[in-house]
LOTI-837776 format. One line per field, with one value per residue (C-alpha): residue number from 0; residue in three letters; x, y, z. Coordinates in pm, 1 decimal. Layout:
! residues N
n = NUM; ...
res = Ala; ...
xx = X; ...
yy = Y; ...
zz = Z; ...
This chain:
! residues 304
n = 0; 1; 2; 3; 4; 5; 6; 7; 8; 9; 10; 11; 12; 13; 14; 15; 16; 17; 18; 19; 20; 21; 22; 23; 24; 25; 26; 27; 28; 29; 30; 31; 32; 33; 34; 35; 36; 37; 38; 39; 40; 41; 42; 43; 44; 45; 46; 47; 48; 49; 50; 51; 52; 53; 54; 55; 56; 57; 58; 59; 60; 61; 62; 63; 64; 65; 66; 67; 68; 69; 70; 71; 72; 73; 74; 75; 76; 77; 78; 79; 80; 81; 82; 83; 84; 85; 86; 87; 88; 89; 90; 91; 92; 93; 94; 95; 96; 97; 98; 99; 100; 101; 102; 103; 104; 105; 106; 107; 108; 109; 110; 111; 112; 113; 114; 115; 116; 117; 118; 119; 120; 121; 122; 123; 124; 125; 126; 127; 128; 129; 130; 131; 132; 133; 134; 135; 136; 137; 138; 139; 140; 141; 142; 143; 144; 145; 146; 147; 148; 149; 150; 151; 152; 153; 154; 155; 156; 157; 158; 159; 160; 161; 162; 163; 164; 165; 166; 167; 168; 169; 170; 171; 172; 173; 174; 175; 176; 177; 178; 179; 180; 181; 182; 183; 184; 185; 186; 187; 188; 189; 190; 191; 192; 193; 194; 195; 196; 197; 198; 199; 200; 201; 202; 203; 204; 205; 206; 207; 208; 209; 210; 211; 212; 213; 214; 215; 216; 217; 218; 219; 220; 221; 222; 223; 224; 225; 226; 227; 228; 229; 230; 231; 232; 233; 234; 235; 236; 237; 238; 239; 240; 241; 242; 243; 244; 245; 246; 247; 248; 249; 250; 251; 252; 253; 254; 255; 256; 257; 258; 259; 260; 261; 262; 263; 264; 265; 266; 267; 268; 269; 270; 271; 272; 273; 274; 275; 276; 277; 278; 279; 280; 281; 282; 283; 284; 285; 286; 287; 288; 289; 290; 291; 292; 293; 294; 295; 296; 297; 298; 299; 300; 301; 302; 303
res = Unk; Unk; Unk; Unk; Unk; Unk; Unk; Unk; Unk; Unk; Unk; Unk; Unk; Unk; Unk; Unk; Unk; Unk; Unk; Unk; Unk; Unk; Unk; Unk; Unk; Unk; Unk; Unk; Unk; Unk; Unk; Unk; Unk; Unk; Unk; Unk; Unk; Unk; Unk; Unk; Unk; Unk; Unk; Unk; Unk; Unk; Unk; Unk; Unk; Unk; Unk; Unk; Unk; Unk; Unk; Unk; Unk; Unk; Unk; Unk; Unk; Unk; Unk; Unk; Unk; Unk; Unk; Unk; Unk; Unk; Unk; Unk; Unk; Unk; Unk; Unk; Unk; Unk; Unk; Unk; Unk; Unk; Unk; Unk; Unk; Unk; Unk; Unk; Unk; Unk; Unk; Unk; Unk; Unk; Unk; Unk; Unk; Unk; Unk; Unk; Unk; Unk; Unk; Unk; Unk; Unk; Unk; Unk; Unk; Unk; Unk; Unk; Unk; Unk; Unk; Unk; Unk; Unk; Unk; Unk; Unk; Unk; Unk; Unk; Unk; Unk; Unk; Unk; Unk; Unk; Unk; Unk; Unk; Unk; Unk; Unk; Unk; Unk; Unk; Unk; Unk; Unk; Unk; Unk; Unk; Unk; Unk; Unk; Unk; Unk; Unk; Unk; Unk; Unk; Unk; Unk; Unk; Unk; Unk; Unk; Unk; Unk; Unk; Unk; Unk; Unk; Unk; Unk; Unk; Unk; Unk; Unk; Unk; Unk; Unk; Unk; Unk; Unk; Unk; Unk; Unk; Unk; Unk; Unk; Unk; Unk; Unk; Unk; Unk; Unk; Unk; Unk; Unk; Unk; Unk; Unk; Unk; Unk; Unk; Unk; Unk; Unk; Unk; Unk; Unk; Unk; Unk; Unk; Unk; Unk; Unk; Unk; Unk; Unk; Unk; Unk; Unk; Unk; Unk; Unk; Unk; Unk; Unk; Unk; Unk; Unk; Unk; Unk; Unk; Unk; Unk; Unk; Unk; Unk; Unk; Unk; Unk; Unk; Unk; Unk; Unk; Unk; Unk; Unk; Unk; Unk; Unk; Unk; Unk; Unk; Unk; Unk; Unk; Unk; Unk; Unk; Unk; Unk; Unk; Unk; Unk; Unk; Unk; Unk; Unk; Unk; Unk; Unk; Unk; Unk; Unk; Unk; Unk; Unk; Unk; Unk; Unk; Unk; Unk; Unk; Unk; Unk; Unk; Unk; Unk; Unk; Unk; Unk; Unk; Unk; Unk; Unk; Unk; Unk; Unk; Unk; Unk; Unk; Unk; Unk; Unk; Unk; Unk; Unk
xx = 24.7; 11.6; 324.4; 379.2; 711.2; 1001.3; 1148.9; 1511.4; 1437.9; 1230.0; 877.5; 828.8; 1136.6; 998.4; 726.1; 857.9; 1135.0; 813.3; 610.1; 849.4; 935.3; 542.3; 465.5; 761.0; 554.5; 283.3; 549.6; 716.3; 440.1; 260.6; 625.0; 607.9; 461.6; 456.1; 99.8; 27.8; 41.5; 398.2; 535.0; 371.2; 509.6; 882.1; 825.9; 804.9; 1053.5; 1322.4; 1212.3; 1267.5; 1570.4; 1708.9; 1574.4; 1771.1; 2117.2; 1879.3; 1636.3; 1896.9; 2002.1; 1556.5; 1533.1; 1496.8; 1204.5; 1046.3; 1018.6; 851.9; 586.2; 245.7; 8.8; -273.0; -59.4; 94.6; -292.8; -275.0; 37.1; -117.0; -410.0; -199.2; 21.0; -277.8; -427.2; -129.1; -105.7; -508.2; -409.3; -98.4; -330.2; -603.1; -455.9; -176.7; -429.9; -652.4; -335.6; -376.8; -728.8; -724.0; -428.9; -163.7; -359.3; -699.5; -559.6; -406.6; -600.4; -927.5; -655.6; -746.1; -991.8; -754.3; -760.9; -1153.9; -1184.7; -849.0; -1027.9; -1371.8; -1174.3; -938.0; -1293.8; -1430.0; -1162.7; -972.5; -1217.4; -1017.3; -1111.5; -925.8; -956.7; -1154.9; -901.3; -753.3; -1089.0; -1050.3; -750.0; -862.7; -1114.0; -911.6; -665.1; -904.9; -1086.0; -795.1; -687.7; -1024.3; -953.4; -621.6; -771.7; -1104.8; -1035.7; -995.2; -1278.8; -1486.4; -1443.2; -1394.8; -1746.0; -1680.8; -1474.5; -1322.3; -1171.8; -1452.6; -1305.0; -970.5; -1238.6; -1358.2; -969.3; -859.3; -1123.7; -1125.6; -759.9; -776.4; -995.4; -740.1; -463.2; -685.2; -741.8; -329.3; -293.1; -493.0; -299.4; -7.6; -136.7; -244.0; 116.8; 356.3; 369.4; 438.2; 601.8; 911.2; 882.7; 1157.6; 1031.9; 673.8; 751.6; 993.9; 674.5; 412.3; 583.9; 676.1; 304.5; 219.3; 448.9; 320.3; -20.9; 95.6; 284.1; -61.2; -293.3; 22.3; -6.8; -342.9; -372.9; -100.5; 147.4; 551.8; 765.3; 1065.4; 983.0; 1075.6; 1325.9; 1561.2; 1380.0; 1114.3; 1332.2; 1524.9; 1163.4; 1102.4; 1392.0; 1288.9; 1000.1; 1137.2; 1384.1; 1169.7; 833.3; 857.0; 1175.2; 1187.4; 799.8; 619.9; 902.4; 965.8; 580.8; 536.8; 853.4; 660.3; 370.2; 626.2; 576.3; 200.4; -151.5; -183.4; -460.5; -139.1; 21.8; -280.9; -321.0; 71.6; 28.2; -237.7; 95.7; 150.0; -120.2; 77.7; 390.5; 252.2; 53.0; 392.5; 597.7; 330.6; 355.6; 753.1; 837.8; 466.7; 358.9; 16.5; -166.4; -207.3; -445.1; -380.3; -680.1; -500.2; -195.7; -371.4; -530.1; -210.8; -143.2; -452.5; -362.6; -21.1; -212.8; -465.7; -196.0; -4.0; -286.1; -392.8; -12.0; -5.7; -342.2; -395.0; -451.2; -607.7; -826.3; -975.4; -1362.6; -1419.6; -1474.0; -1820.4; -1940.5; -1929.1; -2092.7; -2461.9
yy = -835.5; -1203.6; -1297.3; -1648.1; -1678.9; -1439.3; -1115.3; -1059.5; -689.7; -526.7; -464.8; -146.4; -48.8; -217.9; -47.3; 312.8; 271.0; 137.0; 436.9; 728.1; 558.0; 497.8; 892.2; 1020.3; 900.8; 1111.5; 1379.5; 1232.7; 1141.5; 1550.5; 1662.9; 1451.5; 1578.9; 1192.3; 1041.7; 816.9; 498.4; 550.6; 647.9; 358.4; 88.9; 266.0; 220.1; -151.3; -196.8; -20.8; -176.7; -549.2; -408.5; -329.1; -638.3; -871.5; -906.3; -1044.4; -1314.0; -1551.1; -1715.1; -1787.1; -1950.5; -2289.1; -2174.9; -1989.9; -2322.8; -2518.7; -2278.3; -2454.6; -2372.5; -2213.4; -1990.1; -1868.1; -1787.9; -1649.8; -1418.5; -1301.2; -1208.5; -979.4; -843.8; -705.6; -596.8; -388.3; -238.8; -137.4; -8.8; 197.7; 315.7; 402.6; 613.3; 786.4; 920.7; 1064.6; 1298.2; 1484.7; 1599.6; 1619.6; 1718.8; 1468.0; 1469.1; 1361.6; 1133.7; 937.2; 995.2; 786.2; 494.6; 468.6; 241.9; -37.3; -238.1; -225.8; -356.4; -632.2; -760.2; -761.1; -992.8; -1185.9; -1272.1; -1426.6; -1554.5; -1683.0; -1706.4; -1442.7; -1214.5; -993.8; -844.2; -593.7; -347.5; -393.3; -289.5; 29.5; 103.2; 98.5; 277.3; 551.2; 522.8; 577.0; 831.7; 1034.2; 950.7; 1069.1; 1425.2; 1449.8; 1525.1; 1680.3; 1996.8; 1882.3; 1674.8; 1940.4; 2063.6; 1783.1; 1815.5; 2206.2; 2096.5; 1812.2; 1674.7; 1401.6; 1214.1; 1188.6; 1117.1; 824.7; 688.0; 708.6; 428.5; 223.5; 185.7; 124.1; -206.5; -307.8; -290.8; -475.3; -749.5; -751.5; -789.6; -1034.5; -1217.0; -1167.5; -1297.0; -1623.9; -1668.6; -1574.7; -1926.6; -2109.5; -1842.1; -1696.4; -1272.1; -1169.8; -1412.4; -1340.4; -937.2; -1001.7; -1142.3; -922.7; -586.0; -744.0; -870.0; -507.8; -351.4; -585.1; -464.2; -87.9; -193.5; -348.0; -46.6; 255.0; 39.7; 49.4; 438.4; 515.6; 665.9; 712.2; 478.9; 664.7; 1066.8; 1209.9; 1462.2; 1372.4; 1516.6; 1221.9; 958.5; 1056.0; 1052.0; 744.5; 617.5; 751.5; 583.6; 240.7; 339.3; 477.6; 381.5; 91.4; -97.7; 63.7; 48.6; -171.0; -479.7; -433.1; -475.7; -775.6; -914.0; -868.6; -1078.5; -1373.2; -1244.6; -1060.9; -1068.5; -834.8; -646.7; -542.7; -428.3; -245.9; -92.0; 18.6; 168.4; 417.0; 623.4; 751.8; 1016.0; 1156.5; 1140.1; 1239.7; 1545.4; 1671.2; 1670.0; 1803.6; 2091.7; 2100.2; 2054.2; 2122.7; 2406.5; 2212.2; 2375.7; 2140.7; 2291.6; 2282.6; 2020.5; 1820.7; 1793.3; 1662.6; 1388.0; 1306.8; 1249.3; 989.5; 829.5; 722.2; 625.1; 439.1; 244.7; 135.5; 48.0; -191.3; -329.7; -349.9; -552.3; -701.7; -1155.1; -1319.2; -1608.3; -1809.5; -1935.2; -2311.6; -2434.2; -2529.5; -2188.7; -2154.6; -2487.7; -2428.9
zz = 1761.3; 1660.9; 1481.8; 1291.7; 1362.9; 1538.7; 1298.5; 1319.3; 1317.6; 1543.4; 1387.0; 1503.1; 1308.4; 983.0; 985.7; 1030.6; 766.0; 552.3; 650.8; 570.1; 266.6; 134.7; 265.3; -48.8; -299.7; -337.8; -338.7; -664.1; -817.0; -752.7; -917.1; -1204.9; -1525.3; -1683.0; -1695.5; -1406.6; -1579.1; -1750.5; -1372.6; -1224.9; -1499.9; -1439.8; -1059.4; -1083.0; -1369.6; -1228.5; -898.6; -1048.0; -1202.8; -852.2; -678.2; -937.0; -748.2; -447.8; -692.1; -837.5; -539.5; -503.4; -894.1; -760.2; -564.2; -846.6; -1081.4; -755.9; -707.5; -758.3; -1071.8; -787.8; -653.4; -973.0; -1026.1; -683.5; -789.8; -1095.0; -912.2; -640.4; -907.7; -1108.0; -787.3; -680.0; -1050.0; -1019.3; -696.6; -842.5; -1159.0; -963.8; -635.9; -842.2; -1054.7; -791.8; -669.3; -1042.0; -879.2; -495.9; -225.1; -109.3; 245.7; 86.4; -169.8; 141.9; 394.9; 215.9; 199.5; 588.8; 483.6; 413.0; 749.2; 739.3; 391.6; 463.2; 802.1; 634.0; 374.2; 635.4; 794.8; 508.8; 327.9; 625.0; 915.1; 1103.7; 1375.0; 1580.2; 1948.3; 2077.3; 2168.2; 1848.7; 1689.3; 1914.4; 1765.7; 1419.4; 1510.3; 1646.7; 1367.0; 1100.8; 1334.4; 1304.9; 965.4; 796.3; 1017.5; 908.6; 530.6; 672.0; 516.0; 209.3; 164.5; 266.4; -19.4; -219.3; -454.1; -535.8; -809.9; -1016.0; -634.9; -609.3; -879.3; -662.4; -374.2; -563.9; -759.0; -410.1; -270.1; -561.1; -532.5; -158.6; -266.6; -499.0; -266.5; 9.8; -249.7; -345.9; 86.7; 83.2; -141.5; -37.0; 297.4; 166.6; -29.5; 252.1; 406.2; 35.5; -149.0; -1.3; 53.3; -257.5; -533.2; -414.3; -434.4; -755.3; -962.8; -801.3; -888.4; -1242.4; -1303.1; -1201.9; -1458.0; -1742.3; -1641.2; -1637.5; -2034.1; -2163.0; -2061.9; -2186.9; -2554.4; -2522.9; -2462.1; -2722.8; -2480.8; -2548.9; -2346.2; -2386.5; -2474.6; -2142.7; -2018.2; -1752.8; -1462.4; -1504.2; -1504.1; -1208.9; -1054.6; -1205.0; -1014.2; -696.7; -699.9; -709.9; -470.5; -221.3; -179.8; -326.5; -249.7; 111.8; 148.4; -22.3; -6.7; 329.4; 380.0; 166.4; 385.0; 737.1; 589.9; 695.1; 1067.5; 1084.9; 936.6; 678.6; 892.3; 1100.8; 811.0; 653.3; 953.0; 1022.8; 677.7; 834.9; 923.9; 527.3; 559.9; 872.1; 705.2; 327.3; 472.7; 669.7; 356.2; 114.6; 346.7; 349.3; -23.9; -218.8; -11.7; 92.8; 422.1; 725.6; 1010.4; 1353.7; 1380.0; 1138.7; 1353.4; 1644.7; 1388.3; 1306.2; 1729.4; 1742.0; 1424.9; 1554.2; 1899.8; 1739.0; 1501.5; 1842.5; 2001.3; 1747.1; 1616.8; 2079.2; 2071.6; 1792.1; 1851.0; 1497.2; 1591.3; 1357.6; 1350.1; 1416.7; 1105.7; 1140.7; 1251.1; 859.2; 802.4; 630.1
């Protein structure tokens, strides 16, 4: 795994903090009653709210950041809140498993990008490993989608894979960023452009931003805590030391982990066939984090 400079903690580590963290939220978000877009705005919020203790000391930074990659934020932030929008509201029509599992696509859609926004390409082995990864992935939720056009569960089918672009595109992004834009500030202004995106389309739909019971905000506040601060920062913080193919890819772990606690706390089935996906998905991930060398296309290659 090619690394830009040397991580203080061990990657591996990152990652599976990151992973159990992401796999939690399509538990809180199946428990919550609050429409998608009101959860997803109190996410980030509350998210900001607990990152502020860690942006003052990174103000200075803020007012030097150049006017193309404030356009560059912007872009990321909406992408992540299209991404939020979009994939929480395909768990109000399809299983946890299925929802997650069609987020496998990720690393396909973030190397397709890398290679033509960045002239990157990757090894090989490292392609076997996605391909393994996703192999498994896509069985993991196989019973599910089986089923998927019997009833209203294509439409989570189809939220599901329009929000896996948008989170390719935010990855992207964030790629580009993470040499000139430090990892808090850049995750600080992401998460609030996201939440400002989240405001704009609530006023637009007429929703309440304040007429819910207890239950939901505690939920709410889980999902800041969570996911997001414990998943999503963390992952926007290893974009200092990896591509964000390697992320994408490390990510493939949330249907694993969602799938085993939709089963513990929602009731959801997982087959025994499932379980072994699970096995190849992990394999496929280590392969690929084990394997993985970004090289970059002379520059004339491109040249027409």
């Amino acid at each position: 795994m090619e690394t830009t400079k040397k991580s203080p903690i061990p990657l591996w580590l990152i990652f599976l903090i990151g992973i159990i963290a992401i796999s939690f939220s399509s538990i809180f978000i199946k428990l919550s009653t609050a429409p998608v877009s009101i959860s997803g705005m109190y996410r980030l919020l509350f998210t900001n709210v607990l990152m502020l203790p860690f942006i003052w000391k990174h103000i200075e930074e803020i007012k030097r950041i150049k006017s193309i990659n404030w356009i560059y934020l912007v872009g990321s932030g909406v992408a992540l809140g299209l991404h939020f929008l979009l994939w929480m509201a395909s768990l109000r029509y399809t299983s946890v498993a299925s929802s997650t599992v069609l987020m496998t696509l990720e690393p396909i859609l973030v190397l397709a990008g890398a290679y033509v926004a960045y002239r990157e390409k990757t090894t090989a082995a490292a392609m076997i490993g996605i391909a393994i990864a996703v192999g498994g992935a896509m069985m993991v939720g196989w019973k599910d989608m089986s089923v998927s056009m019997s009833g209203n569960e294509w439409k989570g089918d189809l939220l599901s894979l329009l929000g896996t672009a948008a989170v390719a595109v935010h990855m992207l992004l964030g790629q580009k960023l993470s040499r000139s834009v430090a990892a808090t500030p850049y995750s600080f202004i992401v998460f609030f452009v996201a939440a400002l995106s989240f405001a704009v389309f609530n006023l637009a739909q007429g929703y309440s931003f304040i007429q819910y019971e207890g239950r939901e905000w505690g939920l709410f506040l889980l999902l800041a805590l969570v996911p997001t601060l414990f998943g999503h920062v963390l992952f926007n913080w290893s974009l200092q030391f990896v591509n964000a193919a390697s992320v994408s890819t490390a990510v493939l772990g949330e249907p694993v982990g969602a799938a085993l606690l939709a089963w513990m706390l929602l009731g959801e089935d997982i087959t025994f066939i499932q379980a072994i996906a699970c096995c190849l998905l992990l394999a496929g991930v280590w392969i690929f984090l084990k394997t993985n060398r970004v090289t970059a296309r002379p520059a004339s290659s491109s040249a027409k």
